[in-house]
N, C-alpha and C positions, 0 to 999 in steps of 0.2 A: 536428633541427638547431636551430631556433628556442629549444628549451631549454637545450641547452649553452650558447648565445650571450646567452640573459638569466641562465644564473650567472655570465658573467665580462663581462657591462655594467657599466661601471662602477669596473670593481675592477682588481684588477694582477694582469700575468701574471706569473711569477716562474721566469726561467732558471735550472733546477739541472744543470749540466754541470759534467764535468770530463774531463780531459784529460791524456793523454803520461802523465810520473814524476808526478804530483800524489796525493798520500797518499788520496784520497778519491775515484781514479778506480776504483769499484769500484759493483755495482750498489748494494749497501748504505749506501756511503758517497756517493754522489749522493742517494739515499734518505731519510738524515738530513738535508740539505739541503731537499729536498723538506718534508720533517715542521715542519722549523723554519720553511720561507717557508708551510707551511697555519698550523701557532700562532702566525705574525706576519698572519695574515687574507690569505693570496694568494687571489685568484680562481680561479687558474687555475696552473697548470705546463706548463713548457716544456724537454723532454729528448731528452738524444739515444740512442741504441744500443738495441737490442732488448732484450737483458737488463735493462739500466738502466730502460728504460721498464717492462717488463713488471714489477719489483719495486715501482716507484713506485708504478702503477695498482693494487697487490696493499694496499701499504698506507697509501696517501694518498685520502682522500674527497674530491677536486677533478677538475674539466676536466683533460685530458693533450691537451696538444699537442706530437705528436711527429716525430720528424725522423732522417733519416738521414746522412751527413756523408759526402762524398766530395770530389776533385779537379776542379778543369776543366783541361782540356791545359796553362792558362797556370800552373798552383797554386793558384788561386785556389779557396777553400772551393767547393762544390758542397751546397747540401741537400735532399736527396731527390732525384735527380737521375735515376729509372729507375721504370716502373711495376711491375718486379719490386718495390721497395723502398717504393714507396707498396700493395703489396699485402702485405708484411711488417708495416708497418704498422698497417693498417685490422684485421690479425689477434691484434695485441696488446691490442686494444680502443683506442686511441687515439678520443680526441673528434673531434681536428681535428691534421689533417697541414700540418705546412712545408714550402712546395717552395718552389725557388729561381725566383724571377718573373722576371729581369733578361734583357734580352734572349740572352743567349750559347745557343748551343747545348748542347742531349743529346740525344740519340739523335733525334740531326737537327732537333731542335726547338726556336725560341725559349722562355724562362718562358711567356708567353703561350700559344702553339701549345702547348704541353707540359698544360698545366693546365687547357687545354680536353678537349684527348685525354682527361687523370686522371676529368675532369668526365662526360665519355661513357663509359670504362669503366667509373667508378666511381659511378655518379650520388647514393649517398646518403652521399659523401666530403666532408665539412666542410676547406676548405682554408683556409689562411693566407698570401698568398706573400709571401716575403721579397724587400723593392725595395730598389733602390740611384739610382733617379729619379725626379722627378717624371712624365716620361714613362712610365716602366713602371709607376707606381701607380696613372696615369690611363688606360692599357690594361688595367688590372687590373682597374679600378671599370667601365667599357668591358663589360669579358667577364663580369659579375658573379661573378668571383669572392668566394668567402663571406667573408674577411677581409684586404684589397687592403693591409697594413701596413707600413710603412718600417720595413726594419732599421737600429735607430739605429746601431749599431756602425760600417756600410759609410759612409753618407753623408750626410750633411744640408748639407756646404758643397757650395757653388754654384745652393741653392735660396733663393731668397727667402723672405721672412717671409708674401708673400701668398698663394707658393706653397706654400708648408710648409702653411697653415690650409685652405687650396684642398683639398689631396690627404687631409688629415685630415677636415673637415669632409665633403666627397662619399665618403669611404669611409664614415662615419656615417650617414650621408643613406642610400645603399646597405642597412644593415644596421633600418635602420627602416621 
């Protein structure tokens, strides 16, 4: 674990997804995206789908942080939302898996309770969770999960600026 986490110290992780009618939703062409964010110096890669991933890790030399993509009741994205799907995972070779932190339920369980469980089946699972608040990043850093990180996409309005460096800096703190 310690080793994946000091090559992507530092460096940027770099989302290659794609999605729906998108010309380049295919594993190859997710792939060439991957290729061009390692010869633009990524750290690390960040993908979704089994195929997709498995072609990355086949011909990209970086971290793979990967992820599975489902629904919650309301629509709202769901990642990695099952330990069926965090066990698909960990078999792709994946570094380090996305699950969704935020408190909502799957399979009966808040992000936290969930990612605990992942952490006791899975115990040499490198996680990531994707937060949507200052509260669920500080439950995150809390439960020592491996990388307690805000998804910038979901939220950063209604947190402060002290809070915003508060949850960044104690997730660092955490990983040092």
């Amino acid at each position: 674990m310690i080793e994946v986490l000091e090559k992507i110290k530092g460096g940027m992780i770099i989302s290659c997804q794609s999605e729906g009618n998108d010309p380049f939703n295919s594993p190859s062409g997710v792939t060439l995206f991957a290729r061009a964010a390692h010869m633009a110096g990524a750290a690390a890669i960040r993908s979704q789908g089994l195929a997709k991933i498995r072609m990355i890790i086949k011909n990209v030399p970086l971290p793979m942080i990967g992820l599975l993509k489902g629904k919650f009741n309301d629509g709202t994205v769901k990642i990695t939302g099952s330990f069926k799907q965090v066990e698909q995972l960990l078999n792709t070779g994946c570094d380090i898996i996305a699950i969704d932190g935020t408190f909502r339920l799957r399979e009966g369980l808040t992000g936290p309770d969930f990612i605990s469980e992942v952490r006791r089946r899975f115990p040499n699972c490198v996680i990531m969770a994707d937060i949507a608040t200052y509260e669920e990043g500080d439950c995150m850093r809390k439960r020592r999960c491996t990388l307690p990180l805000h998804n910038f996409k979901w939220l950063y309005t209604g947190l402060s600026t002290s809070q915003k460096m508060n949850l960044i800096l104690n997730s660092l703190n955490h990983l040092c």
